[in-house]
C-alpha atoms as an extended CHARMM CRD file, in Angstrom:
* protein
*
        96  EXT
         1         1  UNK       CA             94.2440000000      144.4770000000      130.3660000000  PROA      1               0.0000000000
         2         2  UNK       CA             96.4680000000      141.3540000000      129.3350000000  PROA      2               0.0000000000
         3         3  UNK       CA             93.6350000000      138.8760000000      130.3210000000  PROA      3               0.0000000000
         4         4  UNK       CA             90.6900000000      141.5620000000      128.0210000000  PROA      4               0.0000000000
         5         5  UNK       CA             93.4840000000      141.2930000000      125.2130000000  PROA      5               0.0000000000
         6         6  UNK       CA             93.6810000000      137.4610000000      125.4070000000  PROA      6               0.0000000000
         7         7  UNK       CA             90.1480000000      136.5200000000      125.1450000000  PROA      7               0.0000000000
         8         8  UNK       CA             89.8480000000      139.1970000000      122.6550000000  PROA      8               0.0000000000
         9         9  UNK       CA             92.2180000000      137.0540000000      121.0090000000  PROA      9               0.0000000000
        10        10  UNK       CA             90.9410000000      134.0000000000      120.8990000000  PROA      10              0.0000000000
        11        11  UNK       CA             87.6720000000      135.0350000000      120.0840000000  PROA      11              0.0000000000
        12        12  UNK       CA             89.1890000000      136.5230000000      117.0620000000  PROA      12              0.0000000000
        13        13  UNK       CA             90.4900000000      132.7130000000      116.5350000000  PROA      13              0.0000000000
        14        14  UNK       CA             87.1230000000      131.5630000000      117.5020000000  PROA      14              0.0000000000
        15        15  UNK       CA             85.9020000000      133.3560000000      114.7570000000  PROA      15              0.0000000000
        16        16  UNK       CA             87.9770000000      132.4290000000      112.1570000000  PROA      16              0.0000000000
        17        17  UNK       CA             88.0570000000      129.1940000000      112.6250000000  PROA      17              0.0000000000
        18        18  UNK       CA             84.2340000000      128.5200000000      112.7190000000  PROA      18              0.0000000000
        19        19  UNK       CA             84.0330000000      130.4880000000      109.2770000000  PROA      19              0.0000000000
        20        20  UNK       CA             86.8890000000      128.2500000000      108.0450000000  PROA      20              0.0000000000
        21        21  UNK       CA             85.5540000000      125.1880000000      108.4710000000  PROA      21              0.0000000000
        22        22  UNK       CA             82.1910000000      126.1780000000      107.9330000000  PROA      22              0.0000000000
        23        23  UNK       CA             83.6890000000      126.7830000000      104.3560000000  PROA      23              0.0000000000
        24        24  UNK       CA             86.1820000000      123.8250000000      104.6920000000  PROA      24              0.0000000000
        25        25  UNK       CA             82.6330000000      121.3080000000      105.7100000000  PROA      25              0.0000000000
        26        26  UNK       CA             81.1790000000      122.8820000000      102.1680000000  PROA      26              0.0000000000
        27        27  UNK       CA             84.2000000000      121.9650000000       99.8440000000  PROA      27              0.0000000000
        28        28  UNK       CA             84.4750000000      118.5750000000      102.0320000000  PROA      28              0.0000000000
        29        29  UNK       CA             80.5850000000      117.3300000000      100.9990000000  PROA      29              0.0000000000
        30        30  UNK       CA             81.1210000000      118.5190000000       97.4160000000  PROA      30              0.0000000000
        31        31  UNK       CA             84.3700000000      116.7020000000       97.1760000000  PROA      31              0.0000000000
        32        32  UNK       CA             82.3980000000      113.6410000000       98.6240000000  PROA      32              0.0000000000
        33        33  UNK       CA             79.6080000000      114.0320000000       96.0570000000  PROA      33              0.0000000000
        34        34  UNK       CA             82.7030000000      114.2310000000       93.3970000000  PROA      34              0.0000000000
        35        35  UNK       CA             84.0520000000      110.5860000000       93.9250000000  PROA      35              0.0000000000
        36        36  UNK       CA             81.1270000000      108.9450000000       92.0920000000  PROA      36              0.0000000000
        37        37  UNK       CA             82.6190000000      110.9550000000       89.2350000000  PROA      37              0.0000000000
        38        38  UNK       CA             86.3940000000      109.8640000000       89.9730000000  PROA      38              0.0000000000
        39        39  UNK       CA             85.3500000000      106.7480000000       89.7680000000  PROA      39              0.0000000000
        40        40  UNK       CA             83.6720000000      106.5910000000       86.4840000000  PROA      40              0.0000000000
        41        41  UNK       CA             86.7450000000      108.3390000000       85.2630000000  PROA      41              0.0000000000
        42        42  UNK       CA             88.9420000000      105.8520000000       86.6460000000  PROA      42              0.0000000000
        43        43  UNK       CA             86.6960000000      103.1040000000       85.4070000000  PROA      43              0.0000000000
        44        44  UNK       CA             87.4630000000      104.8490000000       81.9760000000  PROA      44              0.0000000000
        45        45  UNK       CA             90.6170000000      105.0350000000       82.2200000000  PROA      45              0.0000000000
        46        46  UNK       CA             91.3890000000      101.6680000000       82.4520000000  PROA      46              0.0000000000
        47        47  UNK       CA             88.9230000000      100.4880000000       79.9450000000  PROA      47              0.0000000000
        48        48  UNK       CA             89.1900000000       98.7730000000       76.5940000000  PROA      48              0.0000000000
        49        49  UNK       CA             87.1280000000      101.7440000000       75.7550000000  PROA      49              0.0000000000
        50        50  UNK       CA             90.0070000000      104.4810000000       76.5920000000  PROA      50              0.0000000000
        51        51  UNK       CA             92.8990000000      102.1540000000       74.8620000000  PROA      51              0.0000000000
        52        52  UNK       CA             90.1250000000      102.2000000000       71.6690000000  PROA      52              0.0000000000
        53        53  UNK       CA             89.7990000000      105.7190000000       71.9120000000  PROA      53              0.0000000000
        54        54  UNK       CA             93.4210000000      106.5630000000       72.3690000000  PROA      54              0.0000000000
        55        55  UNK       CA             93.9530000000      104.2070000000       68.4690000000  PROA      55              0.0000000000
        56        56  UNK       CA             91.1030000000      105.8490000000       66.8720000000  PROA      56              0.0000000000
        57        57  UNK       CA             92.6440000000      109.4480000000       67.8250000000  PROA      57              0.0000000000
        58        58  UNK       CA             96.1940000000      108.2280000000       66.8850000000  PROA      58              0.0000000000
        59        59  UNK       CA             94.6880000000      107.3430000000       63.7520000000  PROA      59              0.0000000000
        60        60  UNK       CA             92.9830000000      110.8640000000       63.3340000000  PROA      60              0.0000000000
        61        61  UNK       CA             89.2870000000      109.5850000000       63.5350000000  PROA      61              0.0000000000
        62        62  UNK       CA             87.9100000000      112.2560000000       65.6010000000  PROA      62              0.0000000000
        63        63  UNK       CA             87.9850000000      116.2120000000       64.7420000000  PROA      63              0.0000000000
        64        64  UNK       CA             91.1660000000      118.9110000000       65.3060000000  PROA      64              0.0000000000
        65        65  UNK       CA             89.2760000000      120.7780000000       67.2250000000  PROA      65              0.0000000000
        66        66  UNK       CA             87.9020000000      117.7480000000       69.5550000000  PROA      66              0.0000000000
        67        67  UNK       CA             89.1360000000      118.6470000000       73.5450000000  PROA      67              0.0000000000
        68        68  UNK       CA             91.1050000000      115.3610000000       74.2150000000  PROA      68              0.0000000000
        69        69  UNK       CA             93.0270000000      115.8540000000       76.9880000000  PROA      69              0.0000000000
        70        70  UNK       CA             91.6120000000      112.5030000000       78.8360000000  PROA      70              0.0000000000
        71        71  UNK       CA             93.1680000000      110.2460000000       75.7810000000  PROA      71              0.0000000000
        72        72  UNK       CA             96.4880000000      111.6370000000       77.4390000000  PROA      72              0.0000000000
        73        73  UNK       CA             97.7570000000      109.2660000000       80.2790000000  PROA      73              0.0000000000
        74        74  UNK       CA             99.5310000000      111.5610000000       82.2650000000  PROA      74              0.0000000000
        75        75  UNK       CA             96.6800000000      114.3810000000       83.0170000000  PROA      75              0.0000000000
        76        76  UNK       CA             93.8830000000      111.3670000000       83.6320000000  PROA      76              0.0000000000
        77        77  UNK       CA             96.4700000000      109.6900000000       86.1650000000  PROA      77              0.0000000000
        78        78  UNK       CA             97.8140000000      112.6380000000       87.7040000000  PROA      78              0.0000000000
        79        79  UNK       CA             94.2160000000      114.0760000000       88.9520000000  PROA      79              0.0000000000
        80        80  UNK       CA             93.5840000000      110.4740000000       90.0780000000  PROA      80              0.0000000000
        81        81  UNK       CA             96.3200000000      110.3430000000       91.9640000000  PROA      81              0.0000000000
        82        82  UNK       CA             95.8530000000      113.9510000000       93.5970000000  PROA      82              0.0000000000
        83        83  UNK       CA             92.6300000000      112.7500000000       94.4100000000  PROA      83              0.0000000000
        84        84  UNK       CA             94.0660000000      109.6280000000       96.2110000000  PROA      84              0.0000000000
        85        85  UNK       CA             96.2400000000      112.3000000000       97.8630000000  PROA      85              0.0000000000
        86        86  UNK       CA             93.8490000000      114.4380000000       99.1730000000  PROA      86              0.0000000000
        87        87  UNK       CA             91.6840000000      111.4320000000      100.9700000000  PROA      87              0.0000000000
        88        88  UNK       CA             95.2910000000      110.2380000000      102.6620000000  PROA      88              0.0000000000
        89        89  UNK       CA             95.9110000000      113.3350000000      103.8790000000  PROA      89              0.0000000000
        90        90  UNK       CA             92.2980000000      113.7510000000      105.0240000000  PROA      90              0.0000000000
        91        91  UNK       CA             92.6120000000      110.2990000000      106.7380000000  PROA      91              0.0000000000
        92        92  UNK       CA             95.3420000000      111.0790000000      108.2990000000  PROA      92              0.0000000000
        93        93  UNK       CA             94.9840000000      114.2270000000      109.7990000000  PROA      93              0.0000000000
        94        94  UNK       CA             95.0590000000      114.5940000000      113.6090000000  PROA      94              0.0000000000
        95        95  UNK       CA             95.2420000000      117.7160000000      115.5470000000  PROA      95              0.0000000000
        96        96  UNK       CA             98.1810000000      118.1960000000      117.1080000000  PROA      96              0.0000000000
């Protein structure tokens, strides 16, 4: 009975895993197709453009109700540098 209960086991594992990265292989391609997009955002955010549009808004040229939370430095930088996270971690990922 121990040796039915084991591969019952790891076919339960089997299982999980496959769905699991199955759904893990799906976030990974959309995060690929996502870094043309970081990029741009990056390219942005270190633009004479974003230091323009940071003035104008300090100078209240654009509308209250205008979403501008990429004129603040933190949120722009800190998704950036999750991003840059998440690829380390990705690189350097081994099984163990």
């Amino acid at each position: 009975m121990k040796q039915i209960q084991r591969i019952q086991q790891m076919e339960q594992l089997y299982d999980e895993l496959k769905e699991e990265l199955a759904s893990f292989e799906e976030s990974y391609h959309k995060f690929q197709s996502m870094l043309p997009k970081f990029k741009e955002l990056s390219d942005y955010y270190t633009s004479a453009d974003w230091l323009k549009d940071i003035d104008d808004d300090s100078r209240g040229k654009f509308p209250q109700q205008l979403k501008r939370g990429v004129l603040s430095q933190d949120a722009i930088y800190l998704l950036l540098a999750e991003t840059s996270d998440m690829i380390r971690t990705l690189q350097n990922t081994k099984l163990q």
